[in-house]
N, C-alpha and C positions, 0 to 999 in steps of 0.2 A: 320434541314436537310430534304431535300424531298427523302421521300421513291418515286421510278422510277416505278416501278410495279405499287404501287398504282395513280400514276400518269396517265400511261399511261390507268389504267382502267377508273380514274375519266373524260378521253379525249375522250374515247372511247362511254363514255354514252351522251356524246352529238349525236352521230350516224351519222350524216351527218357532213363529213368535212367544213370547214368554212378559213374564211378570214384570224383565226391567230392556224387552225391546219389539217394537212393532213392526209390521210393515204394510204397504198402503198401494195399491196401485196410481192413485192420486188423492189429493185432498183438496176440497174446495170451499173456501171460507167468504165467500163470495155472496150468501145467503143463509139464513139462520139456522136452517137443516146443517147446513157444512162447518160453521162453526160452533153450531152445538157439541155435535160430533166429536170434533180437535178438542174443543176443551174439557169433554170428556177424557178422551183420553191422556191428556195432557196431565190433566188432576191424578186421573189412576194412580200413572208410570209414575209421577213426581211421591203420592202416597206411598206406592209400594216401596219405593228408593229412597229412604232417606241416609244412607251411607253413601249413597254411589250413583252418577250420572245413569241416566237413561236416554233411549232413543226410539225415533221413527224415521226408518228408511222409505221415502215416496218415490214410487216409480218403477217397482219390481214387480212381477204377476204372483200371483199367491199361492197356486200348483206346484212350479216345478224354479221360483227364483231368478226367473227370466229376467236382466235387466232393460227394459224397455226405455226408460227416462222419463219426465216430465217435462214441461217449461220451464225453463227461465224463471226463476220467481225471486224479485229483489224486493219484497217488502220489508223493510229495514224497521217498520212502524207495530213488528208483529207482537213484540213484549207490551205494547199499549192495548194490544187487544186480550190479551192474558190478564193484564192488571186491573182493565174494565170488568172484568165479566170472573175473575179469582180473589177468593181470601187467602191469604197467605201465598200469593202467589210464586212460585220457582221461575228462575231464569231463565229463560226461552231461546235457543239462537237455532235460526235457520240457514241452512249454508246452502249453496249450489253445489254439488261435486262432480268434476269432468270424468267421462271416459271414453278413450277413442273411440270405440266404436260406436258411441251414438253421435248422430249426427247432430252438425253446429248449432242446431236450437233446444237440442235438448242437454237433458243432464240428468242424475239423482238428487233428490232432496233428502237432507239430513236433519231432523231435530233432535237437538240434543236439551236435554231436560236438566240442569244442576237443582241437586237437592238443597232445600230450604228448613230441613228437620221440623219444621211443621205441618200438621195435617192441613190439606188442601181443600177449599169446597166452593161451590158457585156462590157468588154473592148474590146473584140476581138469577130472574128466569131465562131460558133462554130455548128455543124448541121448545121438544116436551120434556125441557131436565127444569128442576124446580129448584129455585132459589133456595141455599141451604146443603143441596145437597152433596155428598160425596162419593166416591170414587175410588175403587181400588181395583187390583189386576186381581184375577182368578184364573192364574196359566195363562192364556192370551188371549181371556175376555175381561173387559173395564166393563165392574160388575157396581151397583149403584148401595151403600153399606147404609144400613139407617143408625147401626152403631158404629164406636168404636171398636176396630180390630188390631190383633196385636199382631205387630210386621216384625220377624226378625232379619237378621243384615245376613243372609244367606248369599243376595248377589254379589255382595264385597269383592270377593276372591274371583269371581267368575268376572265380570266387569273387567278387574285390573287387570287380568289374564289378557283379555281381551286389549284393550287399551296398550296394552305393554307389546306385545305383538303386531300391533301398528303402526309401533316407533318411526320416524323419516328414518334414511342413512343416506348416500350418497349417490348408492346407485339408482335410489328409486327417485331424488332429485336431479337426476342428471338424465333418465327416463323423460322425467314428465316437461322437462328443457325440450327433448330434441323431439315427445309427441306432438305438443304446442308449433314448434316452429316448423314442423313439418307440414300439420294439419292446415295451417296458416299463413302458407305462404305468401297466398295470393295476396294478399292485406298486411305486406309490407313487416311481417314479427318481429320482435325487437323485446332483449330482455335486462333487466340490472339488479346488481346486485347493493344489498342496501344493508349497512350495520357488519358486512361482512360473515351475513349469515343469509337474511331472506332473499330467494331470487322471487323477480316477480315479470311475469312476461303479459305482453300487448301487441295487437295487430288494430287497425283500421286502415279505410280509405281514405287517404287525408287529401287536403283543401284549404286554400289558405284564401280570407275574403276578408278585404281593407287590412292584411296586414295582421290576420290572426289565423290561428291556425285550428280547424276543424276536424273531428274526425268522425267516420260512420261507420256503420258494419262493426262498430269496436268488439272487443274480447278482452278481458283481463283477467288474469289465472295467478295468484297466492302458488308458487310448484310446491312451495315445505309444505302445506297438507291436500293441495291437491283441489283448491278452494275458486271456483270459478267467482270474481269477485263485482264483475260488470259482463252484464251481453245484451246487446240490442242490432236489431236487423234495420230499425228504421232512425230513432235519433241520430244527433247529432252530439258528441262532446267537445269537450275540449279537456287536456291533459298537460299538468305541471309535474314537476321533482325537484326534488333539493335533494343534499344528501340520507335526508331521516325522515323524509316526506314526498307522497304520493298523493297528488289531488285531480278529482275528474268533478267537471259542472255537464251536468248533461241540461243538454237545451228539446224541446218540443215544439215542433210546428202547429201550428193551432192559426185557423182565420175562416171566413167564408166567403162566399164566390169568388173564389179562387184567389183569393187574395190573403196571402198567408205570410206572418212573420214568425222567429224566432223566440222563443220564450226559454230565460234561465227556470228549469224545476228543479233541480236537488246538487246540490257539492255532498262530495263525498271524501273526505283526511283520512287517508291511514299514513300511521305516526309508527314508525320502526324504533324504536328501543335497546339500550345495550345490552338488558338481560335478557335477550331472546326474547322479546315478547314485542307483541306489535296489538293497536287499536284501533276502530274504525269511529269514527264520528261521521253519521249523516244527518244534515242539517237543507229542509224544506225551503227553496229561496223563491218560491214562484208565486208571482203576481199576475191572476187570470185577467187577460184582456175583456172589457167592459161594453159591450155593444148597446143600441138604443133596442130597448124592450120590441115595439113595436116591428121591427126587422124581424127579433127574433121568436115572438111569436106566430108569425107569419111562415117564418123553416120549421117550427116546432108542428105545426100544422101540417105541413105539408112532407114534416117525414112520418107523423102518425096515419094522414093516408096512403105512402109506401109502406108499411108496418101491418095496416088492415087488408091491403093485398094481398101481403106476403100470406098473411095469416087465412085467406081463403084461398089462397093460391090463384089469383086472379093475373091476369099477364099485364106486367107494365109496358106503358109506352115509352117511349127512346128517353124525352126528357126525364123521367123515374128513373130508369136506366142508370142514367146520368147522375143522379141526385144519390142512388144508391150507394153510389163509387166516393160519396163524404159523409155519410148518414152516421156515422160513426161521429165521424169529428165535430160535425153541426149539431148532433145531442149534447157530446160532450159540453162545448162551447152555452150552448142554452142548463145545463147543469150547473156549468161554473158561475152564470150568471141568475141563478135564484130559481132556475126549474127544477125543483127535486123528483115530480114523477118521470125528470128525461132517465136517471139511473134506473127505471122500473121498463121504461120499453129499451131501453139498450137491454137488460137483462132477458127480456120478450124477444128482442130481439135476433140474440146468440142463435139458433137452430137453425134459421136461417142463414146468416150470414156462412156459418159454417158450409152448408150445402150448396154456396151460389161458389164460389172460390176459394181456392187455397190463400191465393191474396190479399182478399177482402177481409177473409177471418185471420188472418198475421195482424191485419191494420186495427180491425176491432181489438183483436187481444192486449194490440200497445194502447188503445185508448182506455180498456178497462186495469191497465196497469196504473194508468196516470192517475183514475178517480179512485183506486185503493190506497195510492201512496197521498192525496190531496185527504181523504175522506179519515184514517187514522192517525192524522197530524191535526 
């Protein structure tokens, strides 16, 4: 089993990206620009590789390999954005990957690209890439090919090199045991072993209301590759096991004036296996609370004139103020409920938010996590 950490360093020491691996300071698919982009390069790496997995390391500076990190990003929904928008599409998985020293909200992001042995191209338009077209690597540019060119399997050797050198063993799983329970104390760590192979450790704040048991702040870490598998600063879960099974329902607060319940949005199974091998199924379980139109046209109003403020920098009064500290959640809320331009001023919104608080933009970023994981399902 390939340690992920060690992986992403053994990729990282070639320095200069190349024909079968990228690297990104971040990547944002959040807008047609950003995943034009991804599936650009996606298509490339996938064309150029068809013997041999490829990759895109997210979260390193591009001078000197500095790992920096990125967010958190569980979109589990991301091969449906591949399959929309690719012919022949390759397999897509996005992982988390921990390292001590970044701190608890951030991580690396790893895309790993399995080859599909057929050529790859846009099915539809998307930015300024045009439907039809294709994609291949040129050294470590995703260069746009209006023929066919002919790829030979060069990175084979180099790749498994790589791969092979990344192997788990023991001590790097008995490492990333005692980094996790160290880093996380404060939130109760706690790890198991499952098949008598995968350890898998977990921290939250728990809570137990009528008789169930919650958890917040959670953390959940895969140690054999080093695969951060759940993290959120503001939900809520809840966590089961058996011997061959690991399952987390994460719940959403979602209401308005100030009046807020509970909402199940996603379970998530991973199933441990005797051959070494383990699967994740994420399955979308959430039913958006339904308000009377009229209510919430009236907040949809009245966070578009906080929005128009924002936007000339005009000073709000206390109640704005006030209103501001949910403007996230009450778009949200008016989104789920049939407003489609609320995802265009929450987008409007971001530069803001970002420059009022650290707080404010933690709370926006979980809100815009919920309408990507609702929006590609």
């Amino acid at each position: 089993m390939i340690n992920k950490r060690l992986l992403i360093k053994n990729l990282l020491a070639h320095n200069d990206e190349n024909s079968f691996y990228d690297k990104k300071r971040k990547i944002d698919i959040s807008h047609k620009e950003g995943k034009g982009k991804f599936l650009k390069h996606v298509c490339a790496l996938s064309n150029s590789n068809p013997k041999n997995n490829s990759y895109i390391v997210i979260g390193v500076k591009d001078e000197d390999n500095k790992i920096i990190g990125v967010d958190f990003f569980d979109d589990s929904k991301i091969q449906n954005l591949i399959n929309a928008y690719l012919n022949n599409p390759p397999n897509v998985q996005y992982e988390n990957i921990s390292f001590p020293h970044l701190p608890d909200d951030k991580v690396v992001g790893l895309v790993t690209i399995r080859p599909n042995n057929e050529t790859t191209s846009l099915k539809k338009t998307i930015w300024k890439y045009k439907g039809g077209s294709t994609f291949f690597r040129d050294g470590s540019i995703s260069m746009p090919k209006g023929i066919e060119v002919n790829i030979t399997d060069v990175n084979s050797t180099i790749v498994t090199a790589i791969e092979n050198h990344a192997q788990n063993n023991i001590k790097l799983m008995l490492d990333g045991v005692f980094d996790f329970m160290n880093k996380r104390q404060d939130y109760h760590p706690k790890y198991h072993v499952f098949k008598e192979y995968f350890v898998l450790c977990w921290s939250g704040d728990k809570k137990v209301v009528k008789n169930e048991t919650f958890y917040s702040r959670v953390d959940i870490e895969l140690i054999n590759e080093q695969v951060r598998l759940f993290y959120s600063a503001l939900d809520e879960v809840s966590i089961a096991y058996t011997d061959d099974v690991f399952k987390i329902i994460e719940y959403v607060k979602l209401g308005l004036n100030k009046s807020y319940k509970y909402y199940k949005l996603e379970e998530k199974i991973i199933r441990f296996q005797n051959n070494a091998h383990y699967s994740i199924h994420t399955n979308l379980i959430f039913e958006p609370p339904q308000y009377d139109k009229k209510v919430l046209h009236h907040i949809y109003n009245a966070n578009n004139a906080i929005l128009e403020k924002l936007e000339k920098k005009h000073t709000l009064n206390l109640s704005e103020i006030e209103d501001l500290k949910h403007i996230g959640n009450s778009y949200l809320i008016c989104y789920l409920n049939g407003f489609k331009d609320a995802l265009v001023k929450l987008e409007i919104l971001k530069p803001y938010i970002k420059d009022y608080n650290s707080d404010l933009y933690t709370s926006y970023k979980e809100t815009m996590r919920i309408i990507r994981k609702v929006k590609y399902s």
